[in-house]
C-alpha positions in Angstrom: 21.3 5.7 -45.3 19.0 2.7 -46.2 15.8 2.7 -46.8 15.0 0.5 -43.8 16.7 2.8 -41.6 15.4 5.7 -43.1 11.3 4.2 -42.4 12.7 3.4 -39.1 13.5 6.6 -38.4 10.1 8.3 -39.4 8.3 5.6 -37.4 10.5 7.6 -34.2 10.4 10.6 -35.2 6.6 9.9 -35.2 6.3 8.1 -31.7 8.1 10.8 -30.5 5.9 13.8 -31.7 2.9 11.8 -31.0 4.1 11.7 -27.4 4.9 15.3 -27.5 0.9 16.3 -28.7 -0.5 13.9 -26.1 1.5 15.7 -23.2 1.0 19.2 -24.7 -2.7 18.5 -25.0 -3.3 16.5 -21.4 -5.0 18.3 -18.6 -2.8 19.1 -15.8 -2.7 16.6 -12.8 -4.7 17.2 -9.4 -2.8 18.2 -6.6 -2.1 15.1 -4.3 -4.3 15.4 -1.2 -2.1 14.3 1.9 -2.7 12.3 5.3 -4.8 14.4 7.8 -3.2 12.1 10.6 0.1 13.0 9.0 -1.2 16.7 8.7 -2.1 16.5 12.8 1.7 15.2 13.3 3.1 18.0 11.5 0.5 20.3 13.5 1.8 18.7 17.0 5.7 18.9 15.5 5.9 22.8 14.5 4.2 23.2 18.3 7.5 21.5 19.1 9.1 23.5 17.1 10.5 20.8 15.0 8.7 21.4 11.7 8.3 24.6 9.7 7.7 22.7 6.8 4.3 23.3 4.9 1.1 21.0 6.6 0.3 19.0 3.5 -0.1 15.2 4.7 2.6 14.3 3.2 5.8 12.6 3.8 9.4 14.4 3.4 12.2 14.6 4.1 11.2 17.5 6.6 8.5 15.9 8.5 10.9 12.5 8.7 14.1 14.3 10.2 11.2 16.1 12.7 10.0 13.1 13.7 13.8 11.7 13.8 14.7 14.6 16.0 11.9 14.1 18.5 12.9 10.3 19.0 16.5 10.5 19.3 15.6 13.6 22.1 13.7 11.3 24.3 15.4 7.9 23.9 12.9 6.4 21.3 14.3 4.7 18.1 14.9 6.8 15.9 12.6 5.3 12.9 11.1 8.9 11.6 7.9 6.6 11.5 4.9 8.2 13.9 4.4 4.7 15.7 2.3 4.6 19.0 4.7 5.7 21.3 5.8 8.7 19.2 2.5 9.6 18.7 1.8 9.5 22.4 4.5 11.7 22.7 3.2 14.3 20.3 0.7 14.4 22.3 -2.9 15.6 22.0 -2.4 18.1 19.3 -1.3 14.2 17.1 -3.3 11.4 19.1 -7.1 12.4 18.9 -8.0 10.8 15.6 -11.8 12.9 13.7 -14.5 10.5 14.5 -14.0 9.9 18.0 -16.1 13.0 19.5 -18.3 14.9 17.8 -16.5 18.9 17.5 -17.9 22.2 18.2 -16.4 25.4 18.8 -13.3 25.5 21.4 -12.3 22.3 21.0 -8.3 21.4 20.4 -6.6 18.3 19.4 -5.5 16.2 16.0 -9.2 15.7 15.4 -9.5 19.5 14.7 -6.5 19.2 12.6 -8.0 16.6 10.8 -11.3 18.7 10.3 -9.5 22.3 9.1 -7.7 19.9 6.9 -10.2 18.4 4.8 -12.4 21.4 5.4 -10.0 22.9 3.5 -9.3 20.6 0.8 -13.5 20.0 0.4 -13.5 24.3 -0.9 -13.4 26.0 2.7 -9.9 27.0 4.2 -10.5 27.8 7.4 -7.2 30.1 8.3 -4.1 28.7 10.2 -4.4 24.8 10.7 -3.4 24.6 14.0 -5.6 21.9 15.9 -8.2 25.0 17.4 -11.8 25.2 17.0 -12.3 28.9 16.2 -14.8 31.3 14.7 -13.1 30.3 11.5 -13.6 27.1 11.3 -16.9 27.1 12.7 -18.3 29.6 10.0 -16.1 26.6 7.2 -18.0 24.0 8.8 -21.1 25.3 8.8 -20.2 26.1 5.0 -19.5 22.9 3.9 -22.9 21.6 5.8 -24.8 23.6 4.1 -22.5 22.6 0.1 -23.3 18.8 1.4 -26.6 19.3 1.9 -26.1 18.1 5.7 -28.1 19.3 8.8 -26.4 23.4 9.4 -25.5 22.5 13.3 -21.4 23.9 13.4 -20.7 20.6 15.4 -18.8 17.8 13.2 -20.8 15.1 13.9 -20.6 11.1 12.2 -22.7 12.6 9.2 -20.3 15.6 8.4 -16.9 13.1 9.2 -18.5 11.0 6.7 -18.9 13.5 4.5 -15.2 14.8 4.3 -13.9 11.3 3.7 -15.6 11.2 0.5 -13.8 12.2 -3.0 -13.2 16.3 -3.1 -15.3 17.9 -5.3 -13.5 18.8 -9.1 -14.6 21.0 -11.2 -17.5 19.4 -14.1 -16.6 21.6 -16.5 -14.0 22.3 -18.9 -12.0 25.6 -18.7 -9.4 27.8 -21.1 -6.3 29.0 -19.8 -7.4 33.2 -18.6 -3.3 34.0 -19.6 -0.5 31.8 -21.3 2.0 31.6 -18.8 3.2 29.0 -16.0 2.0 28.5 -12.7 3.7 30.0 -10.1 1.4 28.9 -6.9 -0.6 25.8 -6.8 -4.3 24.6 -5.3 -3.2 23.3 -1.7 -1.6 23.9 1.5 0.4 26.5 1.9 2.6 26.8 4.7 0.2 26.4 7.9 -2.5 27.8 5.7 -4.7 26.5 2.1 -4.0 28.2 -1.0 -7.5 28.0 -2.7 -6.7 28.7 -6.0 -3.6 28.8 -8.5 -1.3 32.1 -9.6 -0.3 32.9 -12.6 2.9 35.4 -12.6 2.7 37.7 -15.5 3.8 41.3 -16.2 1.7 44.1 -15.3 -1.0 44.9 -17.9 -1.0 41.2 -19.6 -4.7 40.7 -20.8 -7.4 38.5 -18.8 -9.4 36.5 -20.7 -12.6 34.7 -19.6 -12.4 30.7 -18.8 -15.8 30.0 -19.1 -18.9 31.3 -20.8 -21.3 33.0 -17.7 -22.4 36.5 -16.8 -20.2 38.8 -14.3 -21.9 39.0 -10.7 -19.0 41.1 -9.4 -16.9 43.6 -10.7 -14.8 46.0 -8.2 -12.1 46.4 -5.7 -12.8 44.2 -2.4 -11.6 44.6 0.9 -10.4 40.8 1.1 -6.9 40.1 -0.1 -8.0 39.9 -3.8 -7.7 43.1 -4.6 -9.5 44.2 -8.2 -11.3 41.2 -8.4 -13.9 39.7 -11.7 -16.1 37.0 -10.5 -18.1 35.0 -13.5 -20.9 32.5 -12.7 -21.9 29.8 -15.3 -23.2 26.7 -15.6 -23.0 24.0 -13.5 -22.8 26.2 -10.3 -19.4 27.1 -11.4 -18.0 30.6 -10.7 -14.5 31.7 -11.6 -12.4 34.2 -10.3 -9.5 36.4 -11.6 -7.9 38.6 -8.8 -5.3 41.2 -8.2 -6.0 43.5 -11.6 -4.5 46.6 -12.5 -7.8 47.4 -14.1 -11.4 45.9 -14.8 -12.6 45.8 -18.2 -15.8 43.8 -17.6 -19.0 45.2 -15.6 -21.5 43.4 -13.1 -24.3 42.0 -14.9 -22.1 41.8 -18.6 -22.5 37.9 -20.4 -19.1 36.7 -21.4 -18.1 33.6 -23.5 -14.5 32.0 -23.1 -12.1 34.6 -24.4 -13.7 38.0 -23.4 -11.7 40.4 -22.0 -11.8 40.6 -18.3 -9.1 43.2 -16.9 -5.4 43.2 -17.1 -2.9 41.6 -14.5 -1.4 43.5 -11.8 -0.7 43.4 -8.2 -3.6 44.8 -6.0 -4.9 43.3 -3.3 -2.6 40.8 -0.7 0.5 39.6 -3.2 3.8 40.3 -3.4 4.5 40.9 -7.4 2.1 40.9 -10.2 0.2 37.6 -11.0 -3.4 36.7 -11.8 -4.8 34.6 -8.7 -6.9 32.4 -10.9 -9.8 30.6 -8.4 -12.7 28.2 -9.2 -15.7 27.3 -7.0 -18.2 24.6 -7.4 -21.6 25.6 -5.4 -19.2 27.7 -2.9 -16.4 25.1 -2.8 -13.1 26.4 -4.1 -11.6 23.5 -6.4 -8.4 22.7 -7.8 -8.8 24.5 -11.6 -5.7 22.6 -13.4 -7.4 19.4 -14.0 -9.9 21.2 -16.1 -8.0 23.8 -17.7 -7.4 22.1 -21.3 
């Protein structure tokens, strides 16, 4: 081999693993944060029992061969787009847009859909999205009023629809991975619910490590689906949160830097197989933690 092709080569070789450092070293991308009309069509579609697809805003193949379905049955073109008249049809579960009425509890339609939707994706999952004003929602609302610094009424009003259109909150700090392994479960809808933070799969009795430096405010076994749960508060109004141990090797009031040893993984709690449900909140608001995990 030349020399020429031999300095070509190395010049590759080090594109290549420079490309390889970059993506090994980049934060993970936010989850994409769907269509809340979209989200009240998919709503109005599984009513129909014509979607069973997860309600997540978003466009697929699923939602599209609904919508297809639903045309073709009452002599619409069948487009798969939600135009006027298919929305119409949907009826008022897809037509009410948020904005249009201020909502308190007991109200139905697509603008409740729209509300339990961004509710959820602001840091306060609200249950099944399903288009109903219930106790649920009401006590997310009145959650998220109080995080925005908004008047604490339970009625969606132009202030609090305002609010939910802005940017959802992200997590201002940076975190370390509490176990290497890769994610099973991301931050986002999940089926007609919100998953509120990510899962880690790993086998029982892998070590839990601290993401953040803080102090532990809770310790113990809860009576919520998260099992043996750790809670850490730091800076920045951050908490984290490492559910489902096998055991708990911190204790309430205990400082930790990143790396301490929390607990061990197992499967307490609501969950189907051992993981660690890793879970961030800002202020209250649970955020999506892979965009800051480094």
């Amino acid at each position: 081999m030349s020399k020429t092709s031999v300095m070509t080569l190395s010049r590759r070789l080090a594109t290549i693993l420079a490309v390889l450092v970059a993506i090994s070293v980049a934060p993970a991308a936010a989850s994409t944060v769907g269509s809340p009309r979209l989200a009240a069509v998919q709503v109005a579609l599984r009513a129909r029992h014509l979607y069973w697809g997860t309600i997540d805003g978003l466009s697929g193949p699923a939602t599209t061969a609904a919508l297809v379905k639903l045309q073709r049955d009452a002599g619409l073109p069948p487009t798969g787009i939600p135009g006027p008249r298919t929305m119409t049809l949907l009826g008022p579960l897809a037509v009410r847009e948020l904005g249009t009425r201020p909502l308190g509890p007991g109200a139905t339609g697509g603008d409740v859909v729209e509300l339990q939707f961004l509710l959820a994706w602001h840091g306060f999952p609200n249950g099944t999205v399903d288009g109903g004003f219930g106790t649920h929602v009401e006590a997310a609302l009145v959650g998220f009023q109080r995080w925005a610094r908004l008047p604490v009424t339970g009625v969606a009003g132009p202030a609090t629809v305002a609010a939910l259109h802005r940017p959802v909150p992200a997590c201002p700090v940076p975190l370390a991975w509490p176990i290497q392994a890769t994610v099973g479960d991301r931050f986002g809808p999940r089926g007609a619910g919100f998953h509120p933070g990510i899962d880690i799969p790993a086998a029982p009795g892998t070590p839990v490590h601290a993401a953040a430096v803080g102090t532990v405010t809770f310790a113990g076994a809860t009576a919520a689906g998260y099992g043996n749960l750790v809670v850490v508060k730091g800076a920045s109004g951050v908490a984290t949160m490492y559910a489902h141990l096998s055991r708990i090797l911190a204790r309430p009031g205990e400082a930790v830097t990143v790396g301490s040893l929390l607990g061990l993984v197992g499967a307490t709690g609501e969950t189907t197989g051992p993981h660690l449900h890793f879970e961030v909140r800002v202020r209250g608001a649970a955020v999506d933690p892979l965009p800051a995990l480094q």
